[in-house]
C-alpha positions as CSV (number, residue, x, y, z in Angstrom):
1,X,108.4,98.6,103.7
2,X,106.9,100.3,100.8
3,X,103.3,99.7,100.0
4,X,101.7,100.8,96.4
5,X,98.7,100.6,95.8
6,X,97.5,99.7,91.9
7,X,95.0,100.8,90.1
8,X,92.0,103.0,91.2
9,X,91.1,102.6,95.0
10,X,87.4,101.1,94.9
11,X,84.3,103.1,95.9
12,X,82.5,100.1,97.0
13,X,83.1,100.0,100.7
14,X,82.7,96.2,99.9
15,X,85.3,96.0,97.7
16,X,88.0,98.6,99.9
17,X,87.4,95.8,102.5
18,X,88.1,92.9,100.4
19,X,91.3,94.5,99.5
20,X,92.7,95.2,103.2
21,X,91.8,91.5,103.5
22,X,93.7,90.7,100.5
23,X,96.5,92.9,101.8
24,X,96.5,91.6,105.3
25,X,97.0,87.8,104.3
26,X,99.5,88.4,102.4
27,X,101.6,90.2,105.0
28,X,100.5,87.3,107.1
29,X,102.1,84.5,105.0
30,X,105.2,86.4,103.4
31,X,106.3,86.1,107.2
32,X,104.5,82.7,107.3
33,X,101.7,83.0,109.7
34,X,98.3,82.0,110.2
35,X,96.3,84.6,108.3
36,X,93.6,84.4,111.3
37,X,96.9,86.4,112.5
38,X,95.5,89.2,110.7
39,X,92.3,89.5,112.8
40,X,94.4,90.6,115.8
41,X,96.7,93.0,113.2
42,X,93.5,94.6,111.8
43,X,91.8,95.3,115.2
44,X,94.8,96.1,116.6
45,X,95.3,98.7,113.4
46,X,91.8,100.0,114.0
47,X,92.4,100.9,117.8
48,X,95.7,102.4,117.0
49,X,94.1,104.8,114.3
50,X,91.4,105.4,117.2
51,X,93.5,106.6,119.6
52,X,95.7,108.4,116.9
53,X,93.2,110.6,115.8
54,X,91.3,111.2,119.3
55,X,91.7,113.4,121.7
56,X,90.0,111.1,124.3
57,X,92.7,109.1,126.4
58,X,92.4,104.9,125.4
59,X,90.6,104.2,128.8
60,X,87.7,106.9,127.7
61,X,87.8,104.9,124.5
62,X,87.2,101.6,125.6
63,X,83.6,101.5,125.2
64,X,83.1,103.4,122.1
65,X,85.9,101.0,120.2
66,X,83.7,98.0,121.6
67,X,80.4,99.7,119.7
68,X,82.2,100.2,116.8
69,X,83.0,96.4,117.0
70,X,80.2,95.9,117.4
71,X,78.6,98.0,114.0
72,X,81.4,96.3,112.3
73,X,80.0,93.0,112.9
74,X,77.2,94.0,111.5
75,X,78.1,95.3,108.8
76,X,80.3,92.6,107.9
77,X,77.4,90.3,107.9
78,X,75.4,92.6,105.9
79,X,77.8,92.5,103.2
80,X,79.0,89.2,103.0
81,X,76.5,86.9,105.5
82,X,79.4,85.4,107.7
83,X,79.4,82.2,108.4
84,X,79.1,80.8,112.0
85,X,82.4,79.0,113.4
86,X,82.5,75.0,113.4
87,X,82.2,74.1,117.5
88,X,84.4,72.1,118.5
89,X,83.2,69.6,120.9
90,X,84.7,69.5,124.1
91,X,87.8,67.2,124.4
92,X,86.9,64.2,125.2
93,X,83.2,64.1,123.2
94,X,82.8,63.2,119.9
């Protein structure tokens, strides 16, 4: 797989994130999956890179990765006021 990017790389973190989304759901439905798919293929990315450029073993990671969850939450809503989930009522209750 060859990946190019196009164009100038944006300087709005906003924007750079908006394009790994764009990026990730298309991988995600070339080989026809969900594109919530790409939730687990981003974190998964994101620990990865962690532990790549570390020198702390995973385990000593664990709880720094969950933090930076955590900020990135945050700053997802901060940018771009997510949404809460529907709830599904529990089977059986309507």
């Amino acid at each position: 797989m060859e990946i190019q990017i196009k164009g100038r790389t944006p300087l709005d973190p906003r924007q750079r994130i908006l394009a790994l989304e764009a990026a990730t759901q298309a991988i995600c439905e070339n080989v026809g999956t969900d594109p919530a798919d790409g939730v687990m293929m981003l974190l998964t990315a994101a620990v990865h890179m962690g532990m790549k450029y570390s020198w702390k073993s995973a385990k000593n990671q664990l709880d720094h990765l969950a933090y930076c969850l955590g900020c990135a939450t945050v700053a997802a809503d901060d940018f771009f006021s997510l949404k809460a989930a529907p709830i599904q009522p529990p089977e059986g209750e309507k």
